[in-house]
C-alpha positions in Angstrom: 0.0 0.0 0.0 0.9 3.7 -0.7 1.6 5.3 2.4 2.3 8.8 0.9 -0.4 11.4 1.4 -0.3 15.7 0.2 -2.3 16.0 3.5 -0.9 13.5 6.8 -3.2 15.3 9.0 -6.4 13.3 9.4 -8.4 16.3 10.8 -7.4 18.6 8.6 -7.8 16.5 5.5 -11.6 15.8 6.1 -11.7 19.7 7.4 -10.6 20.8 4.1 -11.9 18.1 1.9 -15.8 19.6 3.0 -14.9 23.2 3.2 -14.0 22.7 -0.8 -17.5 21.5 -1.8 -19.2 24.8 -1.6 -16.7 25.6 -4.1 -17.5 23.6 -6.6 -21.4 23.9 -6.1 -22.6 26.8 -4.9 -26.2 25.5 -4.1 -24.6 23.5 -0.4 -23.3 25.7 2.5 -20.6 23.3 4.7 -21.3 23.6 9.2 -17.6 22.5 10.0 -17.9 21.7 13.2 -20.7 19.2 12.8 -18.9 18.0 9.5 -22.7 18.8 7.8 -22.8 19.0 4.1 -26.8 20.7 3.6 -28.6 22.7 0.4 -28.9 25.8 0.9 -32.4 26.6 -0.3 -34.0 22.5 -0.2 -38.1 22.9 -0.9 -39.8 22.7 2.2 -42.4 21.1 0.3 -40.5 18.2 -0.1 -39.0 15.5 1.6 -35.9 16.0 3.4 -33.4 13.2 2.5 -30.1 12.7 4.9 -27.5 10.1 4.3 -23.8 9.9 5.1 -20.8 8.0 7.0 -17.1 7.9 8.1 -15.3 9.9 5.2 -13.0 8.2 3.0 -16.0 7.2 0.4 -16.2 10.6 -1.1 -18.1 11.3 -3.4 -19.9 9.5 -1.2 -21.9 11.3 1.0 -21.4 14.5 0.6 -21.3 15.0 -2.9 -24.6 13.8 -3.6 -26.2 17.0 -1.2 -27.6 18.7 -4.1 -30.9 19.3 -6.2 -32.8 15.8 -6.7 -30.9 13.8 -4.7 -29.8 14.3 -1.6 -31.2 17.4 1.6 -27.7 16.9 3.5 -24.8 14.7 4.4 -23.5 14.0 7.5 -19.6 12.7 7.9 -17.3 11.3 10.4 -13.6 10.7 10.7 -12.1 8.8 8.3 -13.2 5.2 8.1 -15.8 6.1 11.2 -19.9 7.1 11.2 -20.6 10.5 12.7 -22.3 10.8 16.2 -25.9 11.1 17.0 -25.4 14.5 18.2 -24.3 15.3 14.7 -26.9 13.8 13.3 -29.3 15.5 15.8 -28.2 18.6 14.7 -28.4 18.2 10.9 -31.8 17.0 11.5 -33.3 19.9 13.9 -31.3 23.3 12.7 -29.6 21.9 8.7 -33.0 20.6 6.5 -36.9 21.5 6.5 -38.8 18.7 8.0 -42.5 19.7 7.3 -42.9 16.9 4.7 -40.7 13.7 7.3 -37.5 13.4 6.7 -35.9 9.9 5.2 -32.4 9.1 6.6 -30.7 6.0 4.2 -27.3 4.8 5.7 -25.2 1.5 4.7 -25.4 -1.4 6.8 -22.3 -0.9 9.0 -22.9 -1.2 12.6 -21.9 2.3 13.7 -23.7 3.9 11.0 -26.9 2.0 12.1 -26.1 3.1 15.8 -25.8 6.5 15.3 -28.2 7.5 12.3 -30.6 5.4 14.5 -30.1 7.7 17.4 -30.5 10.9 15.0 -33.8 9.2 14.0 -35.2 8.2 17.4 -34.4 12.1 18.9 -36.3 13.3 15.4 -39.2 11.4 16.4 -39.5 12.1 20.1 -39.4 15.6 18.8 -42.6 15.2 16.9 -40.6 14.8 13.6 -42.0 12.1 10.8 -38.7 10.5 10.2 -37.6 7.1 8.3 -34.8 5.3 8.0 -33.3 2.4 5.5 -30.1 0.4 5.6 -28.4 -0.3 2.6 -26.8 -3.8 2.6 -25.8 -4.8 -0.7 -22.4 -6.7 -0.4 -22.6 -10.4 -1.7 -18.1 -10.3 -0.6 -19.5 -11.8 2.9 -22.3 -14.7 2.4 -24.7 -15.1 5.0 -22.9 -18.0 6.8 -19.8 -15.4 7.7 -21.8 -12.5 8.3 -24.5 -14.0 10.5 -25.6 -11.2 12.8 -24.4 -8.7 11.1 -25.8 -9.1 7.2 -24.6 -7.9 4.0 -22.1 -4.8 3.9 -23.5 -1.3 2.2 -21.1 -0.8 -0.6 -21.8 1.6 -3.7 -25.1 0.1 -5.0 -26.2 2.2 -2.2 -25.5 5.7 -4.4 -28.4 4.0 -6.7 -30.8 3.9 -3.7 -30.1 7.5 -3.4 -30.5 8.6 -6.8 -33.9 6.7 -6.8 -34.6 8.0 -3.5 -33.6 11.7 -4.2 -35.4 12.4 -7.3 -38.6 11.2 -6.1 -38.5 13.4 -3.3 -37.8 16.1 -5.4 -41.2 15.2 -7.7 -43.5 15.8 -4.1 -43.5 12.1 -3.3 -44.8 11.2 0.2 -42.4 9.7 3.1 -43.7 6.7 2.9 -43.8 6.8 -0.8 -40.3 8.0 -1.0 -39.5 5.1 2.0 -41.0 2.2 0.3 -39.1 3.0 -3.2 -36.1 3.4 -1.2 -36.6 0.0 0.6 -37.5 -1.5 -2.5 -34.3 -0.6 -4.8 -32.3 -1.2 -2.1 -33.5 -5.0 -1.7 -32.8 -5.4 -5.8 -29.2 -4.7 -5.7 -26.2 -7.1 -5.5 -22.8 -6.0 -5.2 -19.5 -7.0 -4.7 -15.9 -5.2 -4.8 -12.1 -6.3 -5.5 -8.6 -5.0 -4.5 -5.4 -5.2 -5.6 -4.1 -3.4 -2.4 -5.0 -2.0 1.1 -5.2 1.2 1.7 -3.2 3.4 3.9 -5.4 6.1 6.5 -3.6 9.4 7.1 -2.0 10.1 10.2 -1.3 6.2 10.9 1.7 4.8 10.5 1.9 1.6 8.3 2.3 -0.6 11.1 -0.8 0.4 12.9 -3.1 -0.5 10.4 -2.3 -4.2 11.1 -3.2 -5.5 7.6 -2.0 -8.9 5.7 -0.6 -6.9 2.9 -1.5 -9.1 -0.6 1.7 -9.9 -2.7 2.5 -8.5 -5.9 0.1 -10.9 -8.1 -2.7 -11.2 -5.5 -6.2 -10.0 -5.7 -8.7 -9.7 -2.8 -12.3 -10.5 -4.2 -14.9 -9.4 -1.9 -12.7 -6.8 -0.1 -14.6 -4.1 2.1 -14.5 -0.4 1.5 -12.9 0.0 5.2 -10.0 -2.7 4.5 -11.7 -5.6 5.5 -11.5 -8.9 4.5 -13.0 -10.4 1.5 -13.9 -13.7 0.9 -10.5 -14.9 -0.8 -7.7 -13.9 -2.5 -6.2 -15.7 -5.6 -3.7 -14.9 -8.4 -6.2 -14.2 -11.4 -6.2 -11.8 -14.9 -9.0 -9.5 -15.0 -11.4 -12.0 -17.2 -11.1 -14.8 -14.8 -11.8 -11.7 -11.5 -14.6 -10.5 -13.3 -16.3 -13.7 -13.9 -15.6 -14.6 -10.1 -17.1 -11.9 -9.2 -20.5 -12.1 -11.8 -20.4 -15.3 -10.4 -21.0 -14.3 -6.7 -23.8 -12.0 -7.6 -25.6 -13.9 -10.2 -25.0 -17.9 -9.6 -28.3 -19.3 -8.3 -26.4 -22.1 -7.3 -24.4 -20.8 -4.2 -26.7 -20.9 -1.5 -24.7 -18.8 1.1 -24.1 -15.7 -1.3 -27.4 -16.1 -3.5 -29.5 -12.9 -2.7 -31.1 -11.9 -5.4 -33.1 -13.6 -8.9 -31.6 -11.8 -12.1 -32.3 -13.3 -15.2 -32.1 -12.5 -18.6 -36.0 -11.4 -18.6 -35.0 -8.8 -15.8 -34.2 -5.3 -16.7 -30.8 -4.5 -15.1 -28.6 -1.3 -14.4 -25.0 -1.7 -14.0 -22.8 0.1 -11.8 -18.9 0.2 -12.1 -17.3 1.9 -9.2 -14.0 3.3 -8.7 -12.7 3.0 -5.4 -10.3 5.6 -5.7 -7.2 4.2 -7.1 -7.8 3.3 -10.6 -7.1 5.2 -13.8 -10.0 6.0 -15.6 -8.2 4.5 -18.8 -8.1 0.8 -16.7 -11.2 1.6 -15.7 -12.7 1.9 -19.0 -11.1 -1.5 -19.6 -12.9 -2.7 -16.9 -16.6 -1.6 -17.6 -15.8 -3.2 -21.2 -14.8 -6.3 -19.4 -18.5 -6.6 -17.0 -20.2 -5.8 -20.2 -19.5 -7.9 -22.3 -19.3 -11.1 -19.6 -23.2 -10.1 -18.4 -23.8 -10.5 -22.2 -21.5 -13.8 -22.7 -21.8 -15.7 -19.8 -25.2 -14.6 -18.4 -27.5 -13.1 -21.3 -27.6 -9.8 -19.5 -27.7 -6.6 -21.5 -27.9 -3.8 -19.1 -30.8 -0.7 -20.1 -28.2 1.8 -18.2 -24.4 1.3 -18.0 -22.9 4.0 -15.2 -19.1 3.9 -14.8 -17.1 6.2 -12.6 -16.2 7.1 -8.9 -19.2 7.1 -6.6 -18.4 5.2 -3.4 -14.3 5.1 -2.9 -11.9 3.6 -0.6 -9.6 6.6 0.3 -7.2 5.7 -3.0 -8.3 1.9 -3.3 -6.6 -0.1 -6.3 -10.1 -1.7 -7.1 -13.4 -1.6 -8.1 -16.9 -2.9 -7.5 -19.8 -4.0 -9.3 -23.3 -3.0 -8.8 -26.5 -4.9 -10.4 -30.0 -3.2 -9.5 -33.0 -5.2 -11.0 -35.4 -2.8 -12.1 -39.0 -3.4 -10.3 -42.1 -1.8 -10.2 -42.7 0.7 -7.8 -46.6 1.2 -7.9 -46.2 4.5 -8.5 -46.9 4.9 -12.3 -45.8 7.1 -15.0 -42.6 9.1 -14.0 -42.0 7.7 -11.1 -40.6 4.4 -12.2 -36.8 3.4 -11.1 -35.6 4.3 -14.3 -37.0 6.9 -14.6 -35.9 8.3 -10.9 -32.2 7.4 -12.3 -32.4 9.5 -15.2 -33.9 12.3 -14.0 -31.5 15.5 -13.5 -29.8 16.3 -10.0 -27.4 18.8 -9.2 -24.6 17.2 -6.9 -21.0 17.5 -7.8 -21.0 13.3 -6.7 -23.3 12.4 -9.5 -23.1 14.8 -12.8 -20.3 17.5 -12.2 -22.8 19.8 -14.7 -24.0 23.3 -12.5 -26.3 25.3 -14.1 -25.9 28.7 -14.9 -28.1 30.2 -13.0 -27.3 28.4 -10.0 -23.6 30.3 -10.3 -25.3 33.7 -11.1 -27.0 33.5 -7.7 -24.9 31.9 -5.8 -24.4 33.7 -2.4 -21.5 35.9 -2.1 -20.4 34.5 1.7 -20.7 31.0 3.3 -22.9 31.3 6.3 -21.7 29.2 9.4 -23.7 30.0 11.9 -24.6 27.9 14.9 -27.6 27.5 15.5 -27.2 24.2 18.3 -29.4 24.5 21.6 -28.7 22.9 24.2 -31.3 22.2 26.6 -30.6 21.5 30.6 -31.9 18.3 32.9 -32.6 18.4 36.2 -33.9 16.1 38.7 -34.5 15.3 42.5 -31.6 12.8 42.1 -28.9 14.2 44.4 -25.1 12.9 44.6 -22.0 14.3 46.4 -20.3 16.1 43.4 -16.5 15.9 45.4 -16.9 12.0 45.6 -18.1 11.7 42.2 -16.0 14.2 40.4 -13.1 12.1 42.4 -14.4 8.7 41.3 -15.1 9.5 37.6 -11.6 11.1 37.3 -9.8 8.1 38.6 -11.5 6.2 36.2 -11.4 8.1 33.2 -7.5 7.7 34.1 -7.8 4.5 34.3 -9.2 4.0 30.8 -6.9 6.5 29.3 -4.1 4.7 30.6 -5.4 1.3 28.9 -5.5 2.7 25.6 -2.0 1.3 24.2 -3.6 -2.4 25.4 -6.9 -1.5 23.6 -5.6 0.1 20.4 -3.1 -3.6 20.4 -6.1 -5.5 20.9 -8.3 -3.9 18.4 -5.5 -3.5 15.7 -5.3 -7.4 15.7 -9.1 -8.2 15.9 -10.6 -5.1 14.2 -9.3 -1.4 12.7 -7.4 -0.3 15.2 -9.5 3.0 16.8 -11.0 1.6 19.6 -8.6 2.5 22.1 -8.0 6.0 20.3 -11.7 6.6 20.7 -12.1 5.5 23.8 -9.4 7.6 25.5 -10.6 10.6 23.4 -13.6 10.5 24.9 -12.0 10.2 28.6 -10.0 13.1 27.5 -13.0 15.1 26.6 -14.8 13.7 29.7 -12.6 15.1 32.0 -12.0 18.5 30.2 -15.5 19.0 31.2 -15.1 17.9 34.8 -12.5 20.1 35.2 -14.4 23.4 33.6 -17.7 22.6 34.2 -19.6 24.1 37.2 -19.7 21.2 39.8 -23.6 20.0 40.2 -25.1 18.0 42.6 -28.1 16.5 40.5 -27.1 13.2 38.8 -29.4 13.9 35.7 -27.6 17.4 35.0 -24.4 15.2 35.8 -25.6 12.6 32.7 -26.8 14.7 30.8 -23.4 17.3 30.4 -21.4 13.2 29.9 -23.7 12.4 27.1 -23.2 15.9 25.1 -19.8 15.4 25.6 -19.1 11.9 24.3 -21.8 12.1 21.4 -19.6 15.1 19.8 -16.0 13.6 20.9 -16.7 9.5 20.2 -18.0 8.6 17.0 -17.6 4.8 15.3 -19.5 2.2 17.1 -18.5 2.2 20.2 -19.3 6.3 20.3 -22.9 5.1 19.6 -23.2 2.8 21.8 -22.1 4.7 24.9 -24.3 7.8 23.7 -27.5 5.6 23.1 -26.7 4.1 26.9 -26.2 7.3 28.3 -29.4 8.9 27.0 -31.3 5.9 28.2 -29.9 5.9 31.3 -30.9 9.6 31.5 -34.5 8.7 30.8 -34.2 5.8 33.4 -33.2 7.9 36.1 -36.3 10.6 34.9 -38.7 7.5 35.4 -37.2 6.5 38.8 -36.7 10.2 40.2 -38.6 10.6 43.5 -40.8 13.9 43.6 -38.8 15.8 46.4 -34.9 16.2 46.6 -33.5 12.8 47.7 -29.9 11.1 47.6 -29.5 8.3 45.3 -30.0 5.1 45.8 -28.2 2.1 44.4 -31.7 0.7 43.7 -32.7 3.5 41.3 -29.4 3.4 39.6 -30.2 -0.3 39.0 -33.3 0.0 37.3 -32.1 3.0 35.4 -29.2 1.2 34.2 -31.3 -2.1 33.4 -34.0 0.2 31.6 -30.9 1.5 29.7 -29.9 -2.3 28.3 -33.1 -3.2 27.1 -33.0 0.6 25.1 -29.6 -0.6 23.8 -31.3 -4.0 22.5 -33.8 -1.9 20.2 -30.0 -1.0 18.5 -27.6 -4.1 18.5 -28.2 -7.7 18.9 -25.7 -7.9 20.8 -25.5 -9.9 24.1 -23.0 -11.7 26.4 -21.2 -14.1 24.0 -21.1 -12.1 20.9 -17.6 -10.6 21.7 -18.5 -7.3 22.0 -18.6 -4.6 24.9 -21.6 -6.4 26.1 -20.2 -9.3 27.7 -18.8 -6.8 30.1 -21.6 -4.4 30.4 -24.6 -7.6 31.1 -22.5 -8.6 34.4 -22.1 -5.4 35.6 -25.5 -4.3 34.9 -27.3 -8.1 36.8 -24.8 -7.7 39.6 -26.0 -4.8 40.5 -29.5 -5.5 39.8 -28.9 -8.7 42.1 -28.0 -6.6 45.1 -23.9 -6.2 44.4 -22.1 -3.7 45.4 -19.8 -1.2 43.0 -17.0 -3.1 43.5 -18.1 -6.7 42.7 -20.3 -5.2 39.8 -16.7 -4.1 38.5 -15.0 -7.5 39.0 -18.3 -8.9 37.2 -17.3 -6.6 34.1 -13.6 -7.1 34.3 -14.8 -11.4 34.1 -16.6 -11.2 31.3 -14.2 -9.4 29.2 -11.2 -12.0 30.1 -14.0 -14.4 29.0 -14.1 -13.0 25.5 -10.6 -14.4 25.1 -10.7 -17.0 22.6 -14.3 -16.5 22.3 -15.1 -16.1 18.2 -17.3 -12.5 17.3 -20.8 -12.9 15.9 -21.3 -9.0 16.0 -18.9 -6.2 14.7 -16.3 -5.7 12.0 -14.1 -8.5 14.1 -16.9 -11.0 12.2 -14.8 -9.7 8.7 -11.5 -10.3 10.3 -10.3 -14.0 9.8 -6.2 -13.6 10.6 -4.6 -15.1 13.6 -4.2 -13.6 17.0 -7.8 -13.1 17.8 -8.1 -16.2 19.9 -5.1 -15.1 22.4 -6.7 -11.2 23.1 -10.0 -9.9 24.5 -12.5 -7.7 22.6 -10.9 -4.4 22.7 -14.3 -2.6 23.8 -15.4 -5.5 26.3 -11.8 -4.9 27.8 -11.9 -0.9 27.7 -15.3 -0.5 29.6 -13.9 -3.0 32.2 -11.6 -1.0 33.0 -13.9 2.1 33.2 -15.6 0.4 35.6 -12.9 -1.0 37.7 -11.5 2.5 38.0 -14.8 3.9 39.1 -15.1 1.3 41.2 -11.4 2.0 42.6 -12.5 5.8 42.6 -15.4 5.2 45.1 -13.5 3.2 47.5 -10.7 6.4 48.1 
């Protein structure tokens, strides 16, 4: 892999990389801080449409904001999905939502978490708001993916075509849902790489890949550097027809998801991931055509070839196939139709109309427009003691992030313990500034702002969708008069807070994940333990992920060696959160 970059700095980079796109289309303003890519005059008339996910897929999201396809786009760090507080505020303050608003993300587990969180806070606002997940990867059949499904890869750009220009023609939500749902469960796609690829600001050791040798291709590689579902030495004919193969042959049972026949109309997608020349890429779309025609007696109606959904500067490509269906909808409002129509998003035709640059704005307008609302309760703690507890262990976890970011480098992509300790960090910044409280829903509520806005990937989710729930919990367990605490109501606020969690992930004890450590904690105390064996609980289960093989998260993808002799990084990071608090109280 290339390890060279013009810009190292991984902040900066995706900084930069959206501060450029109201450059190039004047109709999208850019909110920097919330990495929010929005139109800057959307029809309120319409339905708002919201997509987006860890940058490093651009165009993908945001440049498909634009006229007839997509309202706004939200991004994260490189390789990671935004938080929900992010997504929050693109929701309330970024697009109109008078007609619903339709959030479509790719079936990653972060993305899912997140957008999901977005979604939920939209609709206990009063908002109409739906959501679809994109999973369209055959690389991963269903026996390796269990739990966690097909991959979203770049058949989920045709979802938002479809999706976009019916919103812009006054379609319903649930019109503009159901046509959404509906392409997405007629695509099959699948990718290949000659290479990984190399994130800025990492050095080449920490991305912990198998590097493939010089003659090597990866068939079924994800857009994030995982795994495929082999690698062989192969000429471009004999990858291509692998790969038709995976999408098309009725015969394999564990990657057969879809019925295309020669009766079907079909469009074809050929995506760059980043890395290839548009001269080999050329050769390529020749290479799918003609095979569909050869092989399977498939003559696509529409043949789009080009960079949609990239890698950072993947040496690879993927192959979409959407079977055009019926959408009930009648005359102009069939998929084909919705593909063809005109947009005006950078991502999808680079062609601005003129008028659109006559009237462009003169300034960007960046203004903030976030409100932050404050909790309180008749919950009352001893802010010394707890300030003093939660800064032990917020040390304690920060200290544990070279074990975590070891761990999760051989099992996963290597930011778990980097997120985790940023997090801590930002934790314990606003410990040390914040005015000291003695109500332990104002208390909750200042820890969840601050890790939805400094934790984003999975594990950001899940710790902001626990938090808010356990907020809620304590709301529904909050005596009427000013009271201390009790164990008891911390119990039932932190049970009431799991079963929120299982409305996200199916993740439970067993599934190598950051719930085998939270589910002992959690009983323990529900059982009548005190802090401290709650803790020891925690720290158990995540030594008893050792060995244990994942059924949930990207580890599922990751089939090197090592995993068996190392915890789950997350399972292992909240233990020692806990064990530190734990520590913290005793002082």
């Amino acid at each position: 892999m290339s390890a060279k970059h013009f810009i190292n700095d991984p902040t900066h980079l995706v900084t930069s990389a959206l501060q450029s796109l109201p450059h190039t289309n004047p109709s999208v303003a850019v909110d920097t801080t919330n990495k929010i890519i929005y139109r800057r005059a959307p029809n309120p008339r319409h339905v708002s449409l919201v997509s987006g996910g860890g940058s490093g897929h651009e165009p993908s999201f945001t440049g498909f904001v634009g006229a007839g396809l997509l309202t706004a786009s939200v991004a994260g760090t490189i390789f990671a999905s935004p938080s929900a507080e992010q997504i929050r505020r693109c929701i309330s303050h970024r697009i109109p939502q008078d007609q619903g608003v339709l959030v479509i993300v790719m079936n990653y587990t972060g993305d899912v978490l997140n957008f999901g969180m977005g979604v939920e806070k939209a609709r206990a606002r009063g908002v109409e708001t739906g959501m679809v997940v994109v999973g369209d990867d055959v690389g991963v059949g269903r026996e390796r993916g269990g739990k966690v499904g097909r991959r979203g890869i770049a058949g989920t750009c045709l979802v938002l075509k479809v999706a976009g220009a019916l919103a812009a023609r006054g379609a319903s939500l649930k019109d503009v849902s159901a046509v959404a749902q509906l392409t997405a469960d007629n695509i099959v796609s699948i990718g290949s790489s000659l290479s990984h690829v190399h994130v800025p600001g990492r050095s080449v050791t920490e991305t912990g890949e198998d590097e493939l040798k010089e003659s090597e291709v990866e068939i079924g590689m994800g857009i994030h550097n995982e795994p495929g579902s082999e690698r062989k030495t192969t000429d471009l004919p004999g990858l291509v027809k692998t790969m038709l193969a995976h999408c098309l042959d009725p015969s394999d049972k564990d990657r057969h998801f879809l019925d295309i026949s020669a009766r079907d109309s079909v469009v074809l997608l050929i995506n760059n991931l980043g890395g290839v020349s548009v001269l080999e890429l050329g050769g390529i779309t020749n290479e799918v055509v003609e095979q569909l025609a050869n092989d399977w007696s498939i003559k696509p109606v529409r043949i789009i070839s080009g960079t949609f959904m990239t890698s950072l500067n993947g040496a690879g490509f993927s192959i979409s196939l959407l079977k055009l269906t019926d959408t009930g909808l009648g005359a102009g409002a069939s998929m084909i139709e919705l593909l063809d129509a005109p947009s005006e998003a950078a991502g999808w035709s680079p062609v601005i109309k003129t008028d659109t640059w006559i009237n462009q704005e003169e300034t960007i307008q960046r203004q903030n427009t976030n409100i932050d609302e404050t909790w309180t309760s008749n919950l009352r703690i001893d802010p010394g003691i707890t300030q003093s507890a939660l800064t032990t262990a917020l040390n304690r976890l920060i200290a544990a992030e070279p074990d975590i970011t070891r761990y999760d480098t051989i099992v996963g992509d290597g930011d778990c313990g980097i997120g985790l300790k940023r997090g801590a960090e930002a934790v314990l910044e606003m410990l040390q500034k914040a005015t000291k409280t003695d109500d332990a829903m104002t208390l909750v509520q200042k820890i969840t702002q601050v890790v939805e806005l400094a934790m984003d990937g999975t594990s950001g989710a899940i710790y902001a969708i626990f938090f808010n729930a356990l907020a809620h919990g304590l709301n529904q367990n909050a005596p009427s008069s000013p009271q201390p605490i009790t164990s008891e109501i911390w119990s039932k606020a932190l049970e009431s807070s799991l079963q929120t969690l299982g409305r996200y992930t199916p993740a439970k004890p067993g599934d190598r994940t950051l719930m085998d450590a939270l589910y002992p904690f959690v009983e323990t105390l529900a059982k009548g333990g005190n802090m401290e064996e709650a803790a020891n609980a925690a720290a158990d289960g995540a030594k008893n992920t050792q060995g244990m093989r994942a059924s949930l998260g990207r580890t599922v993808y990751v089939g090197g060696e090592g995993w068996q002799g190392v915890p789950d990084p997350g399972a292992h990071g909240l233990a020692e959160l806990l064990q530190g608090l734990s520590e913290g109280l005793r002082k």
